[in-house]
C-alpha positions in Angstrom: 72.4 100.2 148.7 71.9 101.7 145.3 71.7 98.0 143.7 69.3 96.9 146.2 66.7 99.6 144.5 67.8 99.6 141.1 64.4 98.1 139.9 62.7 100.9 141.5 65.2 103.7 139.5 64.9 101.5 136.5 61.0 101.6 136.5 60.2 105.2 137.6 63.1 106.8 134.9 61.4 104.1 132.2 57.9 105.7 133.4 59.0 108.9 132.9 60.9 108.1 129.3 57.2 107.3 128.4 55.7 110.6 128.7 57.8 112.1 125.6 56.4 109.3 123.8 53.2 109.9 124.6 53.2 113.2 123.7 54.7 112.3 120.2 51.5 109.8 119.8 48.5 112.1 120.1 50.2 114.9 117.4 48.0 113.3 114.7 47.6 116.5 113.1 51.6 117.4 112.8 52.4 113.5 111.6 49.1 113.4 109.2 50.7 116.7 107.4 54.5 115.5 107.3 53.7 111.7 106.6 50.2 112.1 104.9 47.1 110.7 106.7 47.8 106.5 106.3 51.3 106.6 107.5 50.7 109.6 109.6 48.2 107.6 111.6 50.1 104.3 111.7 53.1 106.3 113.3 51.5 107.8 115.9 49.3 104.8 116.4 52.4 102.7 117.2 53.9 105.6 119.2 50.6 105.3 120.9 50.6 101.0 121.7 54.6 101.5 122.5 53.9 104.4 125.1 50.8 103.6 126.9 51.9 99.8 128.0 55.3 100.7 128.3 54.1 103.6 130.7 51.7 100.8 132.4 54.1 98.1 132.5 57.4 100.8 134.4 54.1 101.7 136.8 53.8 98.2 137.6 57.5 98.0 138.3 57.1 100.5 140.7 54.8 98.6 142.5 56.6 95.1 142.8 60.2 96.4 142.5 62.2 95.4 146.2 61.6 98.6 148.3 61.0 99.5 152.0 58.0 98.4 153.6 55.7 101.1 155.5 53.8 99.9 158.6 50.8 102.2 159.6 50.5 102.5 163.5 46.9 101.2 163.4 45.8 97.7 163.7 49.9 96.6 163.1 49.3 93.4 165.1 46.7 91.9 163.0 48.4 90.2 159.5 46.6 88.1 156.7 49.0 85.8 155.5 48.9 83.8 152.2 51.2 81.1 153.0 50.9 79.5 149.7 53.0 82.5 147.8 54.4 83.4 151.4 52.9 86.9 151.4 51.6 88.9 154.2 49.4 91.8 154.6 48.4 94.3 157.4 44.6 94.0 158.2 44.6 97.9 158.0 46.6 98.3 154.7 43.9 95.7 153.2 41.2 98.1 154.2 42.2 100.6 153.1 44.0 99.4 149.7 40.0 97.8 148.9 38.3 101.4 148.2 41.1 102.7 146.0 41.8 99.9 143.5 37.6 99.3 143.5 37.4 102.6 142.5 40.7 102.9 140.6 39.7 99.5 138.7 35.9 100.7 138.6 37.0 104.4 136.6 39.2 102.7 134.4 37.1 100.1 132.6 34.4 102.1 132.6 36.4 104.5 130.7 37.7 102.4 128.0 34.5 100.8 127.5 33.2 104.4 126.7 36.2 105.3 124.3 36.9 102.1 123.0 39.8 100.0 123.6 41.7 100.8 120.6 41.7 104.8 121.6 42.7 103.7 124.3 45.7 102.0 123.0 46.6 104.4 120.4 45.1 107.6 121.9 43.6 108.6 118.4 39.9 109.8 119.2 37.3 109.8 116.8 35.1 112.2 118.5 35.0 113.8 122.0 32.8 111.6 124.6 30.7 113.8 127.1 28.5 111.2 128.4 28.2 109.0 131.5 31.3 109.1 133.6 32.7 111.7 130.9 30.2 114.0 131.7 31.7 114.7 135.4 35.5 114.4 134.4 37.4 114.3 131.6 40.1 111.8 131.9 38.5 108.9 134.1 41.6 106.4 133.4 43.9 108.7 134.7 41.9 109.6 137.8 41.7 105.6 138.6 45.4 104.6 137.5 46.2 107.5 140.5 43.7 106.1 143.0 45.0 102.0 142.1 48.2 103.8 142.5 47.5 104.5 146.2 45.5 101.6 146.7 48.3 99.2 145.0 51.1 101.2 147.3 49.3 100.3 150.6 48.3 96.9 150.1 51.8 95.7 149.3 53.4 98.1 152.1 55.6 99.9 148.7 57.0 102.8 150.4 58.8 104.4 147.4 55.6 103.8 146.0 53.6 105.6 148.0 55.7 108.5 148.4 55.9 109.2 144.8 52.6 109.0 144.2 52.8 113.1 143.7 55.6 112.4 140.6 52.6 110.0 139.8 50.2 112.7 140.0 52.4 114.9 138.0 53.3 112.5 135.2 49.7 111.6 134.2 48.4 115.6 134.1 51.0 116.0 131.9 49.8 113.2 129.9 46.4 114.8 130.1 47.4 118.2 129.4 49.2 117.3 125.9 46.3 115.3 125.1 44.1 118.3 125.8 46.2 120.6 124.1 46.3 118.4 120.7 42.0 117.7 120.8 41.7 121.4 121.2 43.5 121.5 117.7 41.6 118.6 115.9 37.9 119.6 117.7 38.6 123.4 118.4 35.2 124.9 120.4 33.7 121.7 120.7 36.6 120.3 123.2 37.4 124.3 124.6 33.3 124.0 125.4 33.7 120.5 127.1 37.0 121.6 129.0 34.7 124.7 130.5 32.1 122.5 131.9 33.8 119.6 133.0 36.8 119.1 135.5 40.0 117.7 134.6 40.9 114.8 137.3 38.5 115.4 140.2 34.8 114.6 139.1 31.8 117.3 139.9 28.7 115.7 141.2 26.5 117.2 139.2 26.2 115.8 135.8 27.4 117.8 132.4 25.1 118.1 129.8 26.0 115.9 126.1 27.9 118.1 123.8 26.5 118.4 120.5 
């Protein structure tokens, strides 16, 4: 039985052996004094490329690895089947997979087009973003890798996947909460300001005023 799942073990232990990484990558200050400011930078920002798609590409084993499949009691008899990659998928798992990676999808690229791509890739920020989507939560990307989590989980029937989705939960505020920890260092009242006003993961409707 263990074999059968061993893709699963294999991609939620290499998620996990990400997060130690991660939290090696945003310690710009600690590598900049050690290594000097060049090499201190190129370390973390490798760190950073290494971690971040190694963490993306163990989620995505989640995902696909062989699993159980969960059926929802709602709607079970109706199936869309794709007969050309000989995948099926419960009418009521589609609708409700749609909303989540929309919106998953939808936080995510809005985010990086905010911070840029490479700060996203190397998690070295140049200064703190308060605006647009920023302005009514702090780490947008997180918030929709947790919702495409979800959404990803119920349209391929991943049970595993679904019923992790609180390690999932876990494993990015801890992300967030090193990288919080390490921008309080570099930007000090600036970021202590911007964590006051604005909420971690779940965004506030009412719009944060730009940080000086």
């Amino acid at each position: 039985m263990l074999k059968i799942y061993i893709w699963f073990i294999i991609s939620i232990l290499g998620m996990c052996s990400m997060v130690p990484l991660h939290f090696l990558s945003v310690e710009h200050l600690k590598f900049q004094i050690k290594y000097g400011k060049d090499k201190g930078n190129k370390i973390t920002a490798i760190l950073g490329l290494t971690s971040g798609w190694g963490f993306f590409t163990f989620w995505f084993g989640i995902w696909i690895s062989p699993q159980p499949m969960f059926i929802t009691p709602i709607f079970q008899n109706f199936v869309i089947s794709i007969p050309i990659i000989n995948f099926s998928i419960l009418l009521f798992h589609l609708l409700v997979s749609i909303p989540f990676i929309l919106m998953g999808a939808w936080f995510g690229i809005v985010s990086v087009r905010l911070t840029t791509l490479k700060v996203a890739e190397t998690h070295r920020t140049e200064k703190i973003v308060s605006t647009k989507m920023y302005s009514v939560i702090r780490h947008p990307q997180y918030f929709g890798g947790i919702l495409a989590h979800i959404g990803i989980s119920f349209l391929l029937s991943s049970f595993f996947s679904l019923l992790i989705t609180p390690v999932i939960i876990l494993l990015n505020f801890l992300v967030a909460w090193k990288e919080e920890k390490e921008l309080v260092k570099e930007f000090g009242k600036i970021y202590e300001d911007y964590k006051k006003n604005v909420p971690m993961f779940v965004p506030k409707l009412r719009k944060q005023k730009q940080l000086p």
